[in-house]
N, CA, C and O atoms as a Tinker XYZ file with bonds, in Angstrom:
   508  protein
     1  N    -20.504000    4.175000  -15.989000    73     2
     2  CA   -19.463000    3.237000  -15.571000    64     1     3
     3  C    -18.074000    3.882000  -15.665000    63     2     4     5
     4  O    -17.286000    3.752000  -14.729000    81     3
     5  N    -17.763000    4.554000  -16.736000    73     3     6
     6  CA   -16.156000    5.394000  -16.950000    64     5     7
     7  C    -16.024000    6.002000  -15.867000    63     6     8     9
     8  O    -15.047000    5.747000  -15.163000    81     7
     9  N    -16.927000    6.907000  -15.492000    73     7    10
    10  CA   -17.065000    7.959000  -14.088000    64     9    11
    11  C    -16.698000    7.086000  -12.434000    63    10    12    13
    12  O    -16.059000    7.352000  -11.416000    81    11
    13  N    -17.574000    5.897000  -12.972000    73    11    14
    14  CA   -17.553000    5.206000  -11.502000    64    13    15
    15  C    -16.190000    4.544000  -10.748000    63    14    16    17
    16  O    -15.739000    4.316000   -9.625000    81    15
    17  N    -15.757000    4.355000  -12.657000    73    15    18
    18  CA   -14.287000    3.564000  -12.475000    64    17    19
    19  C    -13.291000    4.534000  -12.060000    63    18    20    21
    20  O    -12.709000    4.373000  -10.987000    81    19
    21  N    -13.031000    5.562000  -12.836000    73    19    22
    22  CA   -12.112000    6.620000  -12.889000    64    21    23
    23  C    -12.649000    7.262000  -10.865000    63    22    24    25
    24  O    -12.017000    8.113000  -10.240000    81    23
    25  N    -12.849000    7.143000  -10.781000    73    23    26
    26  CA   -13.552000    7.601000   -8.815000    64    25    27
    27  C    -13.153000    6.564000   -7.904000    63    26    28    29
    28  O    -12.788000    6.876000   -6.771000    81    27
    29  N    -13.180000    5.414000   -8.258000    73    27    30
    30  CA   -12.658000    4.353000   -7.577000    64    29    31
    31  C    -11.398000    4.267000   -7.594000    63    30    32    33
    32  O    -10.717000    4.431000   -6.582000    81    31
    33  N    -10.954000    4.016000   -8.670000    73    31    34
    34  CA    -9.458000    3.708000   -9.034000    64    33    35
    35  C     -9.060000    4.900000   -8.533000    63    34    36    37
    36  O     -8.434000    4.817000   -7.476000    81    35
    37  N     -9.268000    6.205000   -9.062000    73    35    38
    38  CA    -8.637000    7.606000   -8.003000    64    37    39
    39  C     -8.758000    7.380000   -6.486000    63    38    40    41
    40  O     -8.007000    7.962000   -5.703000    81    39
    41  N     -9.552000    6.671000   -6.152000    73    39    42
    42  CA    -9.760000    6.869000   -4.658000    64    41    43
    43  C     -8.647000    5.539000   -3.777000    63    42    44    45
    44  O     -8.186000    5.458000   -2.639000    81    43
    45  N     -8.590000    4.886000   -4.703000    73    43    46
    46  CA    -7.621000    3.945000   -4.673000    64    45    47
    47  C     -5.784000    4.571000   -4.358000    63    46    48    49
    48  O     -4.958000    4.406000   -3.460000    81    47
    49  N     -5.819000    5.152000   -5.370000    73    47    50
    50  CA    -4.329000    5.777000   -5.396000    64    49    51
    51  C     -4.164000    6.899000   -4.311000    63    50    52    53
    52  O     -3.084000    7.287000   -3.866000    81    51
    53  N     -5.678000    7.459000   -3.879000    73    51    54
    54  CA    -5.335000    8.452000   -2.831000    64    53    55
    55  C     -5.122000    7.503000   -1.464000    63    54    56    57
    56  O     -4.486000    7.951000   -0.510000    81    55
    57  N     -5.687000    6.193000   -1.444000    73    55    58
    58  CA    -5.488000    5.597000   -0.276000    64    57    59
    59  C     -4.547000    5.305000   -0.203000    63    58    60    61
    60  O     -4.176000    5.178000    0.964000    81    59
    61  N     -3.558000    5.010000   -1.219000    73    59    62
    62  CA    -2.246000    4.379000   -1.508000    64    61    63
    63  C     -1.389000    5.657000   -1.021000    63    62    64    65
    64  O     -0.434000    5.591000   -0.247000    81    63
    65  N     -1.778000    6.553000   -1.470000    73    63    66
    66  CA    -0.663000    7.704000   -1.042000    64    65    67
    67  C     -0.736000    8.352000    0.345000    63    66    68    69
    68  O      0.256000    8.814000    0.910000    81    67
    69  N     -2.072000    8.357000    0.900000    73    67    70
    70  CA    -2.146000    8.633000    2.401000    64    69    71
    71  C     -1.526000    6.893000    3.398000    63    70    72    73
    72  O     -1.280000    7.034000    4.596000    81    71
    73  N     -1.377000    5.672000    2.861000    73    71    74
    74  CA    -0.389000    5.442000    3.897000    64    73    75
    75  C      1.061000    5.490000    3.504000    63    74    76    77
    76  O      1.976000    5.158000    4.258000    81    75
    77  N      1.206000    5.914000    2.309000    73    75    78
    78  CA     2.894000    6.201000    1.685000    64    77    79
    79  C      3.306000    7.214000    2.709000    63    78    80    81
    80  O      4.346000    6.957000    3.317000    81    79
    81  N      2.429000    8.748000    3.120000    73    79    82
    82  CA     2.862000    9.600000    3.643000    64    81    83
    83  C      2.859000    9.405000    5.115000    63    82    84    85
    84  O      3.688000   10.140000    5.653000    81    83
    85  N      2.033000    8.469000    6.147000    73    83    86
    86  CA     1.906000    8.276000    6.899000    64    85    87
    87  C      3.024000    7.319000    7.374000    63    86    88    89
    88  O      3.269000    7.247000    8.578000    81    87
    89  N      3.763000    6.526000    6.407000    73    87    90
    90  CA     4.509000    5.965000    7.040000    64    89    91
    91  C      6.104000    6.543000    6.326000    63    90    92    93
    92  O      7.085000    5.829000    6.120000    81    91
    93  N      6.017000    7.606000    6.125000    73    91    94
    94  CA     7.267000    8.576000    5.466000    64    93    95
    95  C      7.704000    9.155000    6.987000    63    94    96    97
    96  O      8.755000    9.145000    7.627000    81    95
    97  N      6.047000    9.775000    7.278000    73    95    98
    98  CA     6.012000   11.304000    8.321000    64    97    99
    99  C      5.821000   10.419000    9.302000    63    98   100   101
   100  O      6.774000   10.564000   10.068000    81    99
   101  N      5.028000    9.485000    9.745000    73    99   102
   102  CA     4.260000    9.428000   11.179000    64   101   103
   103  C      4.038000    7.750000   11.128000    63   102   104   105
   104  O      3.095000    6.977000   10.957000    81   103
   105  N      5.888000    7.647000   11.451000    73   103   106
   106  CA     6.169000    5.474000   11.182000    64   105   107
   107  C      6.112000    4.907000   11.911000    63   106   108   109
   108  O      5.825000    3.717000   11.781000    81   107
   109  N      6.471000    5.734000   13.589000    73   107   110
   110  CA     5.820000    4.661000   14.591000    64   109   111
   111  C      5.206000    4.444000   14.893000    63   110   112   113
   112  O      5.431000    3.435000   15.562000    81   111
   113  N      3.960000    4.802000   14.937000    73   111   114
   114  CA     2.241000    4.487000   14.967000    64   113   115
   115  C      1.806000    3.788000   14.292000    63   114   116   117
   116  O      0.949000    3.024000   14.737000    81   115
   117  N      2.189000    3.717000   12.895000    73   115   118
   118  CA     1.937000    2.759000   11.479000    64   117   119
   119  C      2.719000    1.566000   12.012000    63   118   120   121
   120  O      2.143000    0.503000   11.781000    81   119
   121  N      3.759000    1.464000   12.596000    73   119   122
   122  CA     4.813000    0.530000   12.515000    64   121   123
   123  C      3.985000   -0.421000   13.424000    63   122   124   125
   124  O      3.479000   -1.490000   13.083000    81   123
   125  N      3.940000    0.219000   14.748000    73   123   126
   126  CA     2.885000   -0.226000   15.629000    64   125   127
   127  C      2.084000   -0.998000   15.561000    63   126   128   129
   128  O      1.993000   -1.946000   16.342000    81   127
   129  N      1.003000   -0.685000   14.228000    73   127   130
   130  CA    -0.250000   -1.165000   14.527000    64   129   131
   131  C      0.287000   -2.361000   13.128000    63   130   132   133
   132  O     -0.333000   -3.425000   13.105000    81   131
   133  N      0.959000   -2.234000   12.467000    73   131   134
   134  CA     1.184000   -3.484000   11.244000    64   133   135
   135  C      2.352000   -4.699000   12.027000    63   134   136   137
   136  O      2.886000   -5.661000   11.475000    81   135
   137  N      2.476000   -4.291000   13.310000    73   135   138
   138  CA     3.140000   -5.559000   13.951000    64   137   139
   139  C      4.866000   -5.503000   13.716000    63   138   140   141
   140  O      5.713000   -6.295000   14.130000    81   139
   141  N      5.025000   -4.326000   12.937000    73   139   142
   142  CA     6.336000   -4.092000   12.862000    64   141   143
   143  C      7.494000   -2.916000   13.904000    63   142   144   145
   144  O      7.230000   -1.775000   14.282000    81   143
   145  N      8.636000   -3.638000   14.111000    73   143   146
   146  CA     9.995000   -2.684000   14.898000    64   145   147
   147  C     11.005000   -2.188000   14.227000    63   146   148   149
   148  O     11.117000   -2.739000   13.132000    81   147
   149  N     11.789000   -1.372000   14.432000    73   147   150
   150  CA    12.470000   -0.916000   13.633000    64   149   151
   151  C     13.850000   -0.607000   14.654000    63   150   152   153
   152  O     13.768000    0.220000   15.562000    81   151
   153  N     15.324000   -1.507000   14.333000    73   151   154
   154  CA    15.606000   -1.377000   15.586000    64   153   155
   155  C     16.671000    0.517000   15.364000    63   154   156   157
   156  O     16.925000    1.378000   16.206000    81   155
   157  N     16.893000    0.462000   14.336000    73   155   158
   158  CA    17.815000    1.826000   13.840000    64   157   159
   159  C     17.305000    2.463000   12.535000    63   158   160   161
   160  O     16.337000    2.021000   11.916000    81   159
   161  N     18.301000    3.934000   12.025000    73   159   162
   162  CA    18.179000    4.503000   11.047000    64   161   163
   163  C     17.975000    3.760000   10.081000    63   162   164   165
   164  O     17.174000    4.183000    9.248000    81   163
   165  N     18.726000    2.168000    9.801000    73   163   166
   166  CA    18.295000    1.964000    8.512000    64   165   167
   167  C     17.031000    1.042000    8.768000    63   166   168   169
   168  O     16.497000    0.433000    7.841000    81   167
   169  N     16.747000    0.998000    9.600000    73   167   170
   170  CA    15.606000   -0.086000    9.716000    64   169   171
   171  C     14.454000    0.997000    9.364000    63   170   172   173
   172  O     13.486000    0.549000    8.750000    81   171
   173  N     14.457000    2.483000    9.712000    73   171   174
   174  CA    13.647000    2.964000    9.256000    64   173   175
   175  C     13.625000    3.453000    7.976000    63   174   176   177
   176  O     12.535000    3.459000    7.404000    81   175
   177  N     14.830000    3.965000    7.262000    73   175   178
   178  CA    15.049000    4.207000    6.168000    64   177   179
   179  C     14.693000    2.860000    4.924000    63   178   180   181
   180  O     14.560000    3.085000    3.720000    81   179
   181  N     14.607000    1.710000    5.464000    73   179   182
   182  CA    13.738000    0.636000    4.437000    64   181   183
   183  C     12.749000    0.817000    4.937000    63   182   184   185
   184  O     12.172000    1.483000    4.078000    81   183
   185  N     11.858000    0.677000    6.009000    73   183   186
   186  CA    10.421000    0.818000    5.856000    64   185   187
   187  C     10.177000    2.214000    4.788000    63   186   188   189
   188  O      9.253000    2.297000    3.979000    81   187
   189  N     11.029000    3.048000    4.968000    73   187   190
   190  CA    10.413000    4.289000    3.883000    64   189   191
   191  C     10.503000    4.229000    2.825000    63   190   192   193
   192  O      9.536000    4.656000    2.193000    81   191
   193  N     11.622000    3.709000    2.080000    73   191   194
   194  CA    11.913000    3.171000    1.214000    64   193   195
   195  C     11.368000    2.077000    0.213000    63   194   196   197
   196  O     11.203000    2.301000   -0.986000    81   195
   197  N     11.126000    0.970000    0.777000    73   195   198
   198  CA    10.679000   -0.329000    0.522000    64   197   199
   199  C      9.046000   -0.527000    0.718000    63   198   200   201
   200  O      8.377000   -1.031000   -0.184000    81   199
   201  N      8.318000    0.012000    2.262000    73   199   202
   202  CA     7.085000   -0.337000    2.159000    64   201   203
   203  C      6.612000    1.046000    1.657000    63   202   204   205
   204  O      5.940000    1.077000    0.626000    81   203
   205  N      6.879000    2.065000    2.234000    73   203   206
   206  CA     6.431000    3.264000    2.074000    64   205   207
   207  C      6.363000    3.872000    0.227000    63   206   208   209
   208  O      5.491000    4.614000   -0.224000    81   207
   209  N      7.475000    3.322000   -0.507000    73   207   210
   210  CA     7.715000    3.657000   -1.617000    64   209   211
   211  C      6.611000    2.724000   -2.534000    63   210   212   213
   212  O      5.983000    2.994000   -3.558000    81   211
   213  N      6.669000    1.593000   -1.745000    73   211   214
   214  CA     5.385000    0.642000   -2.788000    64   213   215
   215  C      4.361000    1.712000   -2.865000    63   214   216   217
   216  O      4.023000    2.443000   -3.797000    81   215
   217  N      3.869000    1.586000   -1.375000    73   215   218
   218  CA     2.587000    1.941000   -1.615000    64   217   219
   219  C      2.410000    3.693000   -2.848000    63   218   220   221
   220  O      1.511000    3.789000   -3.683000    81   219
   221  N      3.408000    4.730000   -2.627000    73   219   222
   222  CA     3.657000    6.040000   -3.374000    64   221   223
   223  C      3.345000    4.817000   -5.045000    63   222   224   225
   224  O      2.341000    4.646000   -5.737000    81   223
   225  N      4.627000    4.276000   -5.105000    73   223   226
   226  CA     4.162000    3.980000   -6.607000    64   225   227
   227  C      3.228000    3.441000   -7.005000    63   226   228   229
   228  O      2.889000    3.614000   -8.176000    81   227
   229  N      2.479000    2.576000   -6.117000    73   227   230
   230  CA     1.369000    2.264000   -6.365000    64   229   231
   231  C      0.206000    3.447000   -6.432000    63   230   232   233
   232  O     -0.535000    3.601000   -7.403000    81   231
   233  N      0.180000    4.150000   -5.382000    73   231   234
   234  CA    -0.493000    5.714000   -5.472000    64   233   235
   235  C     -0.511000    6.062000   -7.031000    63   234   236   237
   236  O     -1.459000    5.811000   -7.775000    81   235
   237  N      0.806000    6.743000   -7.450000    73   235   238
   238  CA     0.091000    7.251000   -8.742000    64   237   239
   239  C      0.395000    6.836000   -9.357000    63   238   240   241
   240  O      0.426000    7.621000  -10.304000    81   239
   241  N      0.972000    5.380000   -9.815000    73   239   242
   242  CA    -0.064000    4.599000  -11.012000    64   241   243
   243  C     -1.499000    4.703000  -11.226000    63   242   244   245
   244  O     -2.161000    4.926000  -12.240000    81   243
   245  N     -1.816000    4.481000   -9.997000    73   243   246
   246  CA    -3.304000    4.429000   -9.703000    64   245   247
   247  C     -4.161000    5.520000   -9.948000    63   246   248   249
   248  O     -5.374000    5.429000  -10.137000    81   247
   249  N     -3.218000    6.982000   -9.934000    73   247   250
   250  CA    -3.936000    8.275000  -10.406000    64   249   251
   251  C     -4.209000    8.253000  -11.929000    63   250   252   253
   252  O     -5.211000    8.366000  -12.635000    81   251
   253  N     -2.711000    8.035000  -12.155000    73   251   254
   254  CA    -2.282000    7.891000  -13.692000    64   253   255
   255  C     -3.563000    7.240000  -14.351000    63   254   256   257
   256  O     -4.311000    7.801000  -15.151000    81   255
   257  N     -3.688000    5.818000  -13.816000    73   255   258
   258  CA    -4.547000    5.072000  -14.551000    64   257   259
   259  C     -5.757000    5.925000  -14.254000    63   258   260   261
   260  O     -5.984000    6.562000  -15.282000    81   259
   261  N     -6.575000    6.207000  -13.386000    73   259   262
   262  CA    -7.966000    6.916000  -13.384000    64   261   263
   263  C     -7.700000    8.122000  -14.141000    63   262   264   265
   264  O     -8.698000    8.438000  -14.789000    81   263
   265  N     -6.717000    8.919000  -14.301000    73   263   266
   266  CA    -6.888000   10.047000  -14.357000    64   265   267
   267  C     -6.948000   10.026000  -16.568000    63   266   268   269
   268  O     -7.544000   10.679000  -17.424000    81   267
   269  N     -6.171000    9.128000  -16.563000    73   267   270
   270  CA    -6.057000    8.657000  -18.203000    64   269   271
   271  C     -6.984000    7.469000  -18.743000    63   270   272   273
   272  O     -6.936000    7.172000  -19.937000    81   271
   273  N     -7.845000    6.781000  -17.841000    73   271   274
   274  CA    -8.759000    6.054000  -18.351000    64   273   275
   275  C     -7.689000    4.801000  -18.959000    63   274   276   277
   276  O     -8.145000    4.036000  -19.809000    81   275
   277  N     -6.237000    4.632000  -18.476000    73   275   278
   278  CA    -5.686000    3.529000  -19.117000    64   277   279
   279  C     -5.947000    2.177000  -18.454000    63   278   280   281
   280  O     -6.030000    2.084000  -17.229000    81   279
   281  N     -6.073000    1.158000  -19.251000    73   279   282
   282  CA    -5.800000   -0.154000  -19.317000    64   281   283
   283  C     -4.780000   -0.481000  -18.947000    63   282   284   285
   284  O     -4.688000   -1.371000  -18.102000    81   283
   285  N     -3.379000    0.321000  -19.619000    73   283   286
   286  CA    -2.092000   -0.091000  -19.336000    64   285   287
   287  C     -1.477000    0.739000  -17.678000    63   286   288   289
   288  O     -0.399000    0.313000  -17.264000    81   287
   289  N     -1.822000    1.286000  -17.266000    73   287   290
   290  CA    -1.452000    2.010000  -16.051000    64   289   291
   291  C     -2.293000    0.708000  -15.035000    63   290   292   293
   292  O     -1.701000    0.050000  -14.179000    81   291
   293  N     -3.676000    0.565000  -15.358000    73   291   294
   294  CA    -4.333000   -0.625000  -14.593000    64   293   295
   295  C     -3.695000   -1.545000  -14.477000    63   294   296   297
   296  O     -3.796000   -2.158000  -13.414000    81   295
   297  N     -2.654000   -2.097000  -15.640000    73   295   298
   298  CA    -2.290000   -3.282000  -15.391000    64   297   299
   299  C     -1.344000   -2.898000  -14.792000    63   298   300   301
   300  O     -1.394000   -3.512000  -13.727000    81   299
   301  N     -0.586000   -2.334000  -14.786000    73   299   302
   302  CA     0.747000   -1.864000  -14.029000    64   301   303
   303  C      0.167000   -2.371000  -12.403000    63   302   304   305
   304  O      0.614000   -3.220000  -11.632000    81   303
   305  N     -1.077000   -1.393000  -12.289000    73   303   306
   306  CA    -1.131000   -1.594000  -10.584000    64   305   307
   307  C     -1.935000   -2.701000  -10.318000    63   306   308   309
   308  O     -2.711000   -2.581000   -9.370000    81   307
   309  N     -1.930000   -3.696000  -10.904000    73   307   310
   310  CA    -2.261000   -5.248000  -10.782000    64   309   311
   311  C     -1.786000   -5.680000  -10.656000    63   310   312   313
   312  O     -1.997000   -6.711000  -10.017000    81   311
   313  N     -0.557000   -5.325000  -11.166000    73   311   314
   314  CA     1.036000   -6.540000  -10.893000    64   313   315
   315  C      1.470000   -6.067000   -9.446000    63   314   316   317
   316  O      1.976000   -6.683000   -8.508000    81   315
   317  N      1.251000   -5.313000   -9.538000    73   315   318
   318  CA     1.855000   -4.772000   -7.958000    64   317   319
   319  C      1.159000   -5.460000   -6.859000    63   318   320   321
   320  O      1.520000   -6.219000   -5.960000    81   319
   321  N     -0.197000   -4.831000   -7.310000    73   319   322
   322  CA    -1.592000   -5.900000   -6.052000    64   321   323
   323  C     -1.031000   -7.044000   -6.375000    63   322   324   325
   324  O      0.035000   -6.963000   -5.763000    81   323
   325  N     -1.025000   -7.923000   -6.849000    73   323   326
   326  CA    -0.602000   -9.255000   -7.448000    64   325   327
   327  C      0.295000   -9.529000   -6.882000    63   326   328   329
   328  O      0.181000  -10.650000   -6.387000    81   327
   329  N      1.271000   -9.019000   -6.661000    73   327   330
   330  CA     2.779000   -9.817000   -6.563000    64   329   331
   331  C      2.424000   -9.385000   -5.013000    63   330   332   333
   332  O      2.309000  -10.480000   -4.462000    81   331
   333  N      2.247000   -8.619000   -4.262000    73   331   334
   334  CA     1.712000   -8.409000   -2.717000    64   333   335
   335  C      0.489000   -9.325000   -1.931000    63   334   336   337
   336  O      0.432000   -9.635000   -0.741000    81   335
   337  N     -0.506000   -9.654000   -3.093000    73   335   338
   338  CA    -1.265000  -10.400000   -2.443000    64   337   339
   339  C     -0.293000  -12.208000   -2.872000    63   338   340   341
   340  O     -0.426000  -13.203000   -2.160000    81   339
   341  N      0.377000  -12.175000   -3.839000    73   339   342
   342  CA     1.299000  -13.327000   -3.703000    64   341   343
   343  C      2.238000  -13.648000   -2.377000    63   342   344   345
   344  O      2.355000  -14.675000   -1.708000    81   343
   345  N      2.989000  -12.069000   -2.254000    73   343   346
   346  CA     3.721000  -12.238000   -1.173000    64   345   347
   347  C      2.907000  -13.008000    0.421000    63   346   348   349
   348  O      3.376000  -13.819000    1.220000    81   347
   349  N      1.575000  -12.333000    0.380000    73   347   350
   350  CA     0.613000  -12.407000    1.224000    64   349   351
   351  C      0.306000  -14.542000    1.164000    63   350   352   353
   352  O      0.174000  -15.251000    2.161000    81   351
   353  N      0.298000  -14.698000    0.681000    73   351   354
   354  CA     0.167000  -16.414000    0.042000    64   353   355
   355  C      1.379000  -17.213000    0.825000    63   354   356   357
   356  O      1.425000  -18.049000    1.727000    81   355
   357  N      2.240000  -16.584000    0.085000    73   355   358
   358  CA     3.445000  -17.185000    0.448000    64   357   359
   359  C      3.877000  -17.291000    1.921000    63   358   360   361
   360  O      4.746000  -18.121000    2.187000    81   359
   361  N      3.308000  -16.463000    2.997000    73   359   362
   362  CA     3.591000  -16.092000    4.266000    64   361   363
   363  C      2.800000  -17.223000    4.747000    63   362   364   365
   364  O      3.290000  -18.030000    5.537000    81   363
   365  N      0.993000  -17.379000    4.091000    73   363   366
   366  CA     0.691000  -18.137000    4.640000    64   365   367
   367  C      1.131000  -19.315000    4.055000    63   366   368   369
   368  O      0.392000  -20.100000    4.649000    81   367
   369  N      1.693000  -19.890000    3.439000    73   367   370
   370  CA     2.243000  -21.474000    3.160000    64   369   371
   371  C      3.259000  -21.782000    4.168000    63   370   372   373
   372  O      3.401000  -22.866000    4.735000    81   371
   373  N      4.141000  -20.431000    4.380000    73   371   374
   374  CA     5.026000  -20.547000    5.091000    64   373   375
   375  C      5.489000  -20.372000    6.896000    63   374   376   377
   376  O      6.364000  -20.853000    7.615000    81   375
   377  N      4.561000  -19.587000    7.042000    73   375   378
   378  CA     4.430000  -18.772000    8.348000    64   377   379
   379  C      3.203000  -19.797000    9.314000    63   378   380   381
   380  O      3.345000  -20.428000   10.362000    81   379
   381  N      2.003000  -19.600000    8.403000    73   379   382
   382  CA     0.719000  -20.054000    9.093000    64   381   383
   383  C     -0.156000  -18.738000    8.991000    63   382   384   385
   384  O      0.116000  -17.702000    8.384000    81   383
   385  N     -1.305000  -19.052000    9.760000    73   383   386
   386  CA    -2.158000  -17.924000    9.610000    64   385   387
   387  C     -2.266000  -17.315000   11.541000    63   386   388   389
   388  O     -2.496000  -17.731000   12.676000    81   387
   389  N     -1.847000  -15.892000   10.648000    73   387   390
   390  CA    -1.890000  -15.276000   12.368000    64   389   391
   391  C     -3.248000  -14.339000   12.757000    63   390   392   393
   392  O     -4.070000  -14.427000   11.845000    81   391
   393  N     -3.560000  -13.744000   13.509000    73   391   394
   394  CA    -4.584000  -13.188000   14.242000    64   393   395
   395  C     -4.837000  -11.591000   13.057000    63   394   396   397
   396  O     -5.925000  -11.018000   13.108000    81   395
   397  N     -3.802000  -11.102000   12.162000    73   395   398
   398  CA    -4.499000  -10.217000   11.344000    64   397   399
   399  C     -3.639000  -10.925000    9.742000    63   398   400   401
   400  O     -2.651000  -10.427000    9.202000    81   399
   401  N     -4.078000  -11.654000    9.477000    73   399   402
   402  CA    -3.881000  -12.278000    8.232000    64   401   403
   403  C     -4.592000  -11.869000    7.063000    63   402   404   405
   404  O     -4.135000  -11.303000    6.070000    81   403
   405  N     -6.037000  -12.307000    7.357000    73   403   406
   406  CA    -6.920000  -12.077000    6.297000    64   405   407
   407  C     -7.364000  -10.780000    5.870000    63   406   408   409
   408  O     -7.761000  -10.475000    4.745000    81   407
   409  N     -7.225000   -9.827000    7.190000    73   407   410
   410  CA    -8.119000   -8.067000    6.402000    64   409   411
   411  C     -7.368000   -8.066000    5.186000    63   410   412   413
   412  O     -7.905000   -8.461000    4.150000    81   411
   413  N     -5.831000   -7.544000    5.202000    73   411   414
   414  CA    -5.137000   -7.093000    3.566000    64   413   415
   415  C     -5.031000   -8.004000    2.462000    63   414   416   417
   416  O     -4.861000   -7.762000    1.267000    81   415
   417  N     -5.155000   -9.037000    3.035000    73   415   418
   418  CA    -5.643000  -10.449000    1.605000    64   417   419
   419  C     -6.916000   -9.824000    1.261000    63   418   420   421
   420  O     -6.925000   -9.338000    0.130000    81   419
   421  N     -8.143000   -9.691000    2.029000    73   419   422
   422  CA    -9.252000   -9.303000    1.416000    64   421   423
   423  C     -9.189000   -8.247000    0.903000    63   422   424   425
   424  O     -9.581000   -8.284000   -0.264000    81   423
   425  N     -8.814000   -7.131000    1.295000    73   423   426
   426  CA    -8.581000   -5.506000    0.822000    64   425   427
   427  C     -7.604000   -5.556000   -0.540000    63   426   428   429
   428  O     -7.769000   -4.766000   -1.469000    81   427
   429  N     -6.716000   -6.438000   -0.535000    73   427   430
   430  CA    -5.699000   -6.573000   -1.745000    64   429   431
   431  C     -6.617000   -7.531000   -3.263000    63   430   432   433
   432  O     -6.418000   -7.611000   -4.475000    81   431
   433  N     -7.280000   -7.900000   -2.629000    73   431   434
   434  CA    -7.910000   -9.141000   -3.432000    64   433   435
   435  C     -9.527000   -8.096000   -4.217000    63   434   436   437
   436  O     -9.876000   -7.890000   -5.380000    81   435
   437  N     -9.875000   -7.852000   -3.413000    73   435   438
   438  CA   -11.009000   -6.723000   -3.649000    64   437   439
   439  C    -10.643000   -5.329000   -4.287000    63   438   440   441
   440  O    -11.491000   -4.574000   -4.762000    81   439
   441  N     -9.276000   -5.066000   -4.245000    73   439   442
   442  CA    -8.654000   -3.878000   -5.504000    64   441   443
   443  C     -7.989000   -4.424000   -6.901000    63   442   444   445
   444  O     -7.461000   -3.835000   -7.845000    81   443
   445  N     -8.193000   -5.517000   -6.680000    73   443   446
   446  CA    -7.498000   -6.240000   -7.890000    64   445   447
   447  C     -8.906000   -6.601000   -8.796000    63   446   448   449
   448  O     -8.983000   -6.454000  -10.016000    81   447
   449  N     -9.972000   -7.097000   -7.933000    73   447   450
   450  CA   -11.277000   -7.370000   -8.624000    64   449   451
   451  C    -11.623000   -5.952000   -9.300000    63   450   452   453
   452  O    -11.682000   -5.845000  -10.525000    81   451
   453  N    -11.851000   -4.856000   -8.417000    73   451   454
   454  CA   -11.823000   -3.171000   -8.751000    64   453   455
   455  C    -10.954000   -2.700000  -10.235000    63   454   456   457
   456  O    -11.390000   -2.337000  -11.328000    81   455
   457  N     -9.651000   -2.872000   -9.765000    73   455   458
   458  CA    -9.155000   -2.634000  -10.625000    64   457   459
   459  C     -9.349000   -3.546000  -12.147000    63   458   460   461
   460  O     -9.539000   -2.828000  -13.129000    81   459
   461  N     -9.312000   -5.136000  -12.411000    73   459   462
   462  CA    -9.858000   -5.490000  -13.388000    64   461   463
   463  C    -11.416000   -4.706000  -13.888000    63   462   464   465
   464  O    -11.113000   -4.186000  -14.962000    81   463
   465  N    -12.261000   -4.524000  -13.734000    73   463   466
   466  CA   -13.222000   -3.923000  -13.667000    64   465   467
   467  C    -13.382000   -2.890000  -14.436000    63   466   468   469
   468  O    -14.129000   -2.782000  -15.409000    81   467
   469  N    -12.146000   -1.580000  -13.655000    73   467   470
   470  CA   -12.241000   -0.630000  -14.082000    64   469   471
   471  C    -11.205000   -0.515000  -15.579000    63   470   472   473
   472  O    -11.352000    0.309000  -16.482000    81   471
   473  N    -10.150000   -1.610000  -15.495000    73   471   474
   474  CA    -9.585000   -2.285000  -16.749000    64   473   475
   475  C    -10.690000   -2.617000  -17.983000    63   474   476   477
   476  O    -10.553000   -2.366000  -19.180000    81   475
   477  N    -11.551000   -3.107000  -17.467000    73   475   478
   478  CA   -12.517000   -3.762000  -18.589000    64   477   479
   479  C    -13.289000   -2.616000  -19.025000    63   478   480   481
   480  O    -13.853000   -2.863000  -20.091000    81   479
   481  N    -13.455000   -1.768000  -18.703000    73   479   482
   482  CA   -14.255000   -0.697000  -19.137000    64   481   483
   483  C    -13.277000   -0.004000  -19.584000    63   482   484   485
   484  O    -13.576000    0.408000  -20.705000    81   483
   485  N    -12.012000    0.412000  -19.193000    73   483   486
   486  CA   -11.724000    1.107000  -20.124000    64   485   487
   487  C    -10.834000    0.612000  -21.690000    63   486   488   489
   488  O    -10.321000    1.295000  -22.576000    81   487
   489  N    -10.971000   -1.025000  -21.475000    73   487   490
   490  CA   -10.673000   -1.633000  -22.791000    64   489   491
   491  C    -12.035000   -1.168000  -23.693000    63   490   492   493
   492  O    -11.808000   -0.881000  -24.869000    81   491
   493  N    -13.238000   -1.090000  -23.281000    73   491   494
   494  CA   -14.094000   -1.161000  -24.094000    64   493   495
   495  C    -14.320000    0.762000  -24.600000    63   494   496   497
   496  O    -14.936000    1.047000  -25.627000    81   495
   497  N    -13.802000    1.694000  -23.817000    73   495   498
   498  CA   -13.731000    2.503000  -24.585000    64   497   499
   499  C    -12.730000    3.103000  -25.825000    63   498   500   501
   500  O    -12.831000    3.871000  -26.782000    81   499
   501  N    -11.678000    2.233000  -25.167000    73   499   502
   502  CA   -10.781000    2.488000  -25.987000    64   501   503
   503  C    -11.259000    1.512000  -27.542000    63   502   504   505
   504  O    -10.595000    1.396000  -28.572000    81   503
   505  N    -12.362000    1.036000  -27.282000    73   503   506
   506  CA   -12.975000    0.353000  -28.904000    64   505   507
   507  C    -13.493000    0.939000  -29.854000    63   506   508
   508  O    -13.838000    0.309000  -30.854000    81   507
């Protein structure tokens, strides 16, 4: 189970960091397909910033935590999933539900289950 967690959760933070870099290096294609425009420099300089930087810090927390077997790095990148799949909530109370709503609710919701998981195991080694 330590092995399985520490592989997941790593594989986690590498996913996190391949779209950090993808939307650093290569934003209008990303921008594209997530339904987003960007009308100038700073419109792109916050997507790099703001979405692009989540996902990086989320990245290596996410190493951090696999790579150290922490609990506390896990929780770190729970709050993050958390407060994103909140944001994700809030759109729909507010917005409605549109034609790609649900994939990153499920994908956000299913790394948070992951990540508790791999949290719980490594509370129990640290026993």
């Amino acid at each position: 189970m330590r092995n399985a967690a520490r592989l997941i959760v790593g594989f986690q933070g590498i996913c996190a960091l391949a779209v950090a870099l993808i939307l650093w290096f290569a934003m209008d294609g990303a921008l594209a397909r997530l339904g987003l425009s960007v009308l100038d420099v700073t419109g792109r300089a916050t997507v790099r910033a703001d979405i692009g930087g989540f996902f990086a810090g989320l990245g290596v927390m996410a190493l951090v935590a696999a790579w150290k077997e922490s609990p506390t790095w896990a929780n770190a990148v729970l709050g993050l999933m958390a407060v994103a799949l909140a944001g994700r909530c809030l759109t729909l109370v507010m917005d409605g539900i549109g034609p790609f709503t649900w994939p990153p609710m499920i994908i956000e919701a299913v790394s948070i289950l992951i990540l508790s998981w791999a949290r719980s195991v490594w509370v129990q080694l640290a026993d």
